[in-house]
C-alpha positions in Angstrom: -22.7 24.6 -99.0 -21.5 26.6 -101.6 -20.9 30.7 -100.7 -22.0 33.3 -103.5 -20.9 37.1 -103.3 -23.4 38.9 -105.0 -23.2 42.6 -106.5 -26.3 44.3 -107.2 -26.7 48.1 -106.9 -30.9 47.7 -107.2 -31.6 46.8 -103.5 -34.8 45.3 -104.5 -33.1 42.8 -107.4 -30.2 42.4 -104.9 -32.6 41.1 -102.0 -34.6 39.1 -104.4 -31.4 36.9 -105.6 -30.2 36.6 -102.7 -33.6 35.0 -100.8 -33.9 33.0 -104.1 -29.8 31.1 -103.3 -30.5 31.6 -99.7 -33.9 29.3 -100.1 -31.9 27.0 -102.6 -29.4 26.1 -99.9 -27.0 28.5 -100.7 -25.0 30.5 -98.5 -25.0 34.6 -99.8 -22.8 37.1 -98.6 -24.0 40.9 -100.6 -22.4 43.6 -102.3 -24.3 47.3 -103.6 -21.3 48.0 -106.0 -18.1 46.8 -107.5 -15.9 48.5 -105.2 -17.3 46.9 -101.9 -17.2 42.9 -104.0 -14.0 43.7 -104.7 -13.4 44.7 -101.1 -15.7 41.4 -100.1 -14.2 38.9 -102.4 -10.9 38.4 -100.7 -12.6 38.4 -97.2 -14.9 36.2 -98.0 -13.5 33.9 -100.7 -16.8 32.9 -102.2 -17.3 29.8 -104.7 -19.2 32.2 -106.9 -19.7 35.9 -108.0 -22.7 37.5 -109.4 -22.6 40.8 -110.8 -24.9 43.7 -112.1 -22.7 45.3 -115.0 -24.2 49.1 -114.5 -23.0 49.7 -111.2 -21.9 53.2 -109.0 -18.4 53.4 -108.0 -17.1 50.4 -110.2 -19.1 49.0 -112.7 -19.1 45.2 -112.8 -16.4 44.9 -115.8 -14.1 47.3 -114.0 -14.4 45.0 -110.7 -14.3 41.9 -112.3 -10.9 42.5 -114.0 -9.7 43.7 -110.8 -10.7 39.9 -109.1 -9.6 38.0 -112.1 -5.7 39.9 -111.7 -5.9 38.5 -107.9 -3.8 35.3 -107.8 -6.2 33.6 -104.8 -9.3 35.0 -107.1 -8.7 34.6 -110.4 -9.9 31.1 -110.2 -13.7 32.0 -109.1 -16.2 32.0 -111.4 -18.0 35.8 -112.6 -21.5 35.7 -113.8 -22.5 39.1 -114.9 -26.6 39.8 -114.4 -27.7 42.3 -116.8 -30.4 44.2 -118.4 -28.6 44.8 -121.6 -28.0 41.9 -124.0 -26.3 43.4 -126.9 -23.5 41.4 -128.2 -21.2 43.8 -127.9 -22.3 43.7 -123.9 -21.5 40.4 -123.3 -18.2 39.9 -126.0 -17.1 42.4 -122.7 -18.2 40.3 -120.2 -16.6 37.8 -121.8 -13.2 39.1 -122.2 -12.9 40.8 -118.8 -13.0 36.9 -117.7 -16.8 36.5 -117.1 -18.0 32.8 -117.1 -21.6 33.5 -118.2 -23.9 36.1 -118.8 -27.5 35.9 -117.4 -30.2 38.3 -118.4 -33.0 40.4 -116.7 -35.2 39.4 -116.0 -34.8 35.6 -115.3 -36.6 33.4 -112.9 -35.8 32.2 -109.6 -35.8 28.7 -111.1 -33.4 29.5 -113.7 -31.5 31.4 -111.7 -30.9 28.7 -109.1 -30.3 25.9 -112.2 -27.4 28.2 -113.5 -26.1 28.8 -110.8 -26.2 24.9 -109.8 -24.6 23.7 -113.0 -22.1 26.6 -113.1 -20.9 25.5 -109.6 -21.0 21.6 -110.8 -18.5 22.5 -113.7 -16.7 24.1 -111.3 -16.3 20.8 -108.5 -18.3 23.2 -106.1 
């Protein structure tokens, strides 16, 4: 069973992804900003990251740049979740050493195929 850390400052959005990969078999581990995932990630060593971009203390970017210089992290795939789809949005995502970048709002379903086929081109 594959492990996903999960950074979501929004408590409600937070708890609603992580029942969603919970139900889908996954095992979730939680974060309510980019300092504590980045405090969780080496702990935990999870086969996937989601992250909100707009978060207190570290904002997803910041904390994703942070994992990605980590030697034993670098290799785990980032999805950022965000409201904001502006190109030049996810061009940062992107170069900060995001795999994907997943919209709000999206549906349970599609969240959950994403996340399957991201960890399948992974060998997760």
């Amino acid at each position: 069973m594959a492990k996903i850390l999960i950074a979501e400052d929004e408590r409600d959005i937070r708890d609603l992804v992580a029942f969603t990969l919970r139900f889908a078999g996954y095992e979730v581990v939680a974060a309510s900003n980019g300092e504590e995932a980045v405090q969780l990630a080496p702990r935990e060593n999870p086969d996937l990251i989601l992250m909100d971009v707009r978060m207190p203390r570290m904002t997803g970017y910041d904390a994703c740049r942070i994992i990605k210089a980590e030697p034993k992290l670098k290799d785990i795939p980032v999805v950022f979740l965000s409201a904001k789809g502006q190109e030049s949005e996810i061009q940062t995502g992107l170069e900060v050493g995001a795999e994907e970048y997943l919209l709000k709002p999206f549906a349970p379903d599609q969240l959950t195929e994403r996340v399957k086929a991201i960890l399948a081109k992974f060998g997760k």
